[in-house]
Phi, psi and omega in degrees: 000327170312294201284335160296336153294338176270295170340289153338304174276321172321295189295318160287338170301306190300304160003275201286329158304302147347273188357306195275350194283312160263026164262342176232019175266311178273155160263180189271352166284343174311304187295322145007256160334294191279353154309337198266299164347292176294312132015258181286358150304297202298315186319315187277316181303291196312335172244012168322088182093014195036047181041030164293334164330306164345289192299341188304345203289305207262349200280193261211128153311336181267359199221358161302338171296300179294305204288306184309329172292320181290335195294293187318304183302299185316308189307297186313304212293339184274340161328284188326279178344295171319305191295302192278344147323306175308272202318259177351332173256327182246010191034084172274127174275171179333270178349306184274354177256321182319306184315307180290308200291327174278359170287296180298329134346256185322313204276347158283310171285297157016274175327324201303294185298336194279326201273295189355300202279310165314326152347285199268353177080077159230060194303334189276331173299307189309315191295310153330327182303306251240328187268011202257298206295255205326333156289312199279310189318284181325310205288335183270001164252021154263320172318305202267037186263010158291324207246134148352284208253044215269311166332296175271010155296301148343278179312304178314296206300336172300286163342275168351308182260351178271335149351285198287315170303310157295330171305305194303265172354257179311022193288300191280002162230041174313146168249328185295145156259134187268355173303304222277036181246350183253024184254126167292298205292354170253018173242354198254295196288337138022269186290304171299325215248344164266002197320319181308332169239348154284005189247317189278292193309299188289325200298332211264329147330303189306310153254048150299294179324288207326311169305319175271347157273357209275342160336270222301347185271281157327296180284011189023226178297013187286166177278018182257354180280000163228032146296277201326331204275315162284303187318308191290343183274245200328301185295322174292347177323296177283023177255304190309312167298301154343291182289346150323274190288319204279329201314288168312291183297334128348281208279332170265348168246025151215143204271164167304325202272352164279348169284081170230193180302356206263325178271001156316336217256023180266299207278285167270011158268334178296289177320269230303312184304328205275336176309311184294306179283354147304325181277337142324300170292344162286321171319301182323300192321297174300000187240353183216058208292323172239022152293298217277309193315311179271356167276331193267302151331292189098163207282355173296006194245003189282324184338322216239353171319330145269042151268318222270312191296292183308327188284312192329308208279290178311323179283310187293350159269338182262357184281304199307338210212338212285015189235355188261359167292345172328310167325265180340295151352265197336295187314329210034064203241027194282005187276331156306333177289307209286317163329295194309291175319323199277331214275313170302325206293287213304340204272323193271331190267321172291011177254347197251330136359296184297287174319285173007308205248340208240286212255193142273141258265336197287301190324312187303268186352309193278325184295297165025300207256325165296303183312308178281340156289329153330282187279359169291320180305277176302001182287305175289355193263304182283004156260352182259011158311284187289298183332320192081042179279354190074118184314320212275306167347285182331297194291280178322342175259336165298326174288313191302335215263294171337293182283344151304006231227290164316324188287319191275331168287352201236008247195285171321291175303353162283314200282338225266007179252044162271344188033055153231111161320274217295323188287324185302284180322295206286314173290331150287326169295296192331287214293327210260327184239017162297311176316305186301288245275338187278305174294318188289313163254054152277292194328119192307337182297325178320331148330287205292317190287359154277333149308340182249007187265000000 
């Protein structure tokens, strides 16, 4: 876990270091344009292979061979499909449909190789896939940023070479059969011997993208989808990281037959750490949201700065929980899951339907970001639901959580007549997460997650 943790953390550093570099490379329509991109890019990558990549984790030795075959036929067969979905919603030219379809292509195998190493718990070779590809996106979309489309050109080009590199690795150990990828009749039993993650899993991939892409549809060609679309890239870095590492490792080490309260204090212990030590740095964001926005950013990007605020606030809530469908996985419940996700996808398109049509385009964008602190809340009631982890848990860890919330806000409002931005923010992240680091190891999860370093 050390070493999939360096990885990681690297790739996000780097992330975030960029940032101020392709903010000022690009205009903001560029980032527009690849938001609308990024849309159906993400939509299609989520039902790839109907999410058998998955099942590599769990399936039988003898039948890895079959799943890898099957994952590769199913991606060709939803191509046609992919291709008239793009056009029809973004009136996509050639290129750009060439591009996505061989993105998505590339972006399968990738994933492929990747659950292969979660298999053997060669967490950290996985973790290098996932920090290569974010490197390699920047250095060629800083390269190409001569070009129009150099963002999504960038995005192929990464894929491509991070591919290309897994072939050279996995060369002396293929798993594919390359007959059996045109054999139907061995991807249809497949597909049967697998239905918990071809039916439910993949349904439920599908609309997940939806809830979180269909924004970028509904705000079409406006600049705040590709304010909202970068703001949302930088505040997810650290979700990414977070989810990254707990996913996998979650998902292989712990059984079905452990899920009850005796593993609340794992499951809701990780949420206290990851709050705490999260919430200092969200303090910052907000209080000095458009100092920053123009220092990281430039100042064309200040206009939006409480887009900025608000995406903090929403993405640091969806941090607390977004690791945790792996539970539902365990559980094998995913049919609950897809309910739950299909039941916000209405809620979220009737809600941006209604503004729409009421307000201006910024509003859709903001209700968005109120919608997903939403379904982040109901999102924990219902795993510690199904989990059985126990309400009064739930409750008991929230007032603490609450009142750690009060404390770092009434903390902040002291120091804050130092008038230096910069002296404030460093004696505070210093003091506030000296603290989280203190507290969190007292905490019993704390155990479990060293056991696992």
């Amino acid at each position: 876990m050390i070493g999939s943790g360096f990885w990681l953390i690297a790739s996000q550093l780097i992330v975030l270091l960029s940032t101020p570099v392709l903010a000022r490379l690009y205009s903001i329509e560029s980032f527009t344009s690849y938001a609308s991109y990024l849309a159906v890019y993400v939509i299609a990558t989520s039902i790839s292979g109907f999410r058998l990549m998955d099942c590599l984790v769990k399936c039988e030795e003898q039948d890895t061979k079959k799943v890898m075959s099957s994952v590769y036929s199913i991606t060709l067969l939803l191509i046609p499909f992919l291709m008239i979905f793009y056009y029809l919603t973004f009136n996509a030219g050639w290129l750009s449909l060439g591009l996505l379809i061989l993105s998505v292509f590339f972006y399968v195998n990738t994933r492929v190789n990747y659950f292969i190493d979660v298999r053997s718990k060669k967490f950290a070779r996985a973790s290098m896939w996932l920090a290569l590809f974010n490197v390699f996106t920047i250095i060629f979309q800083i390269l190409l940023s001569v070009k129009y489309n150099g963002l999504i050109l960038g995005l192929f080009l990464s894929l491509l070479t991070v591919s290309l590199i897994q072939l050279i690795v996995f060369r002396k150990s293929a798993l594919i059969e390359f007959d059996s990828i045109f054999d139907i009749k061995n991807t249809i039993n497949t597909i049967k011997n697998y239905k918990s993650y071809t039916l439910y899993l993949t349904l439920y991939s599908l609309v997940s993208s939806l809830r979180s892409k269909t924004i970028y549809i509904f705000l079409g060609g406006s600049p705040y989808a590709g304010a909202l679309s970068q703001f949302e890239k930088v505040a997810n870095a650290p979700n990414t990281l977070v989810s990254s590492v707990l996913r996998p490792v979650i998902f292989s080490s712990i059984d079905k037959k452990e899920i009850n309260r005796s593993v609340e204090y794992i499951l809701g212990g990780l949420l206290s750490v990851l709050f705490m030590l999260g919430l200092p740095f969200l303090m910052i964001l907000l209080k000095y949201s458009e100092y920053i926005v123009g220092i990281v950013f430039g100042e064309k990007w200040i206009e939006y700065d409480s887009l900025f605020a608000v995406c903090m606030v929403s993405t640091f809530v969806m941090l607390l929980i977004n690791w945790m469908d792996r539970v539902f996985d365990i559980l094998g419940k995913q049919k609950i899951v897809f309910i739950f996700e299909l039941i916000f996808l209405s809620i979220y398109i009737a809600g941006f339907v209604i503004v729409s049509m009421l307000e201006e385009s910024r509003n859709v964008a903001y209700l968005y970001l109120l919608l997903n602190i939403f379904f982040a809340f109901s999102w924990l009631l219902l795993v510690y639901h199904q989990a059985q982890l126990g309400y009064k848990n739930l409750i008991r860890r929230m007032s603490y959580l609450v009142s750690y919330l009060i404390i770092m806000y009434l903390y902040l409002s002291v120091i804050d007549g130092l008038n230096s931005i910069i002296l404030i923010s460093v004696i505070y992240l210093f003091t506030t997460v000296v603290l989280a680091i203190y507290i969190s190891s007292k905490m019993r999860c704390w155990l479990w997650i060293k056991s696992r370093l």
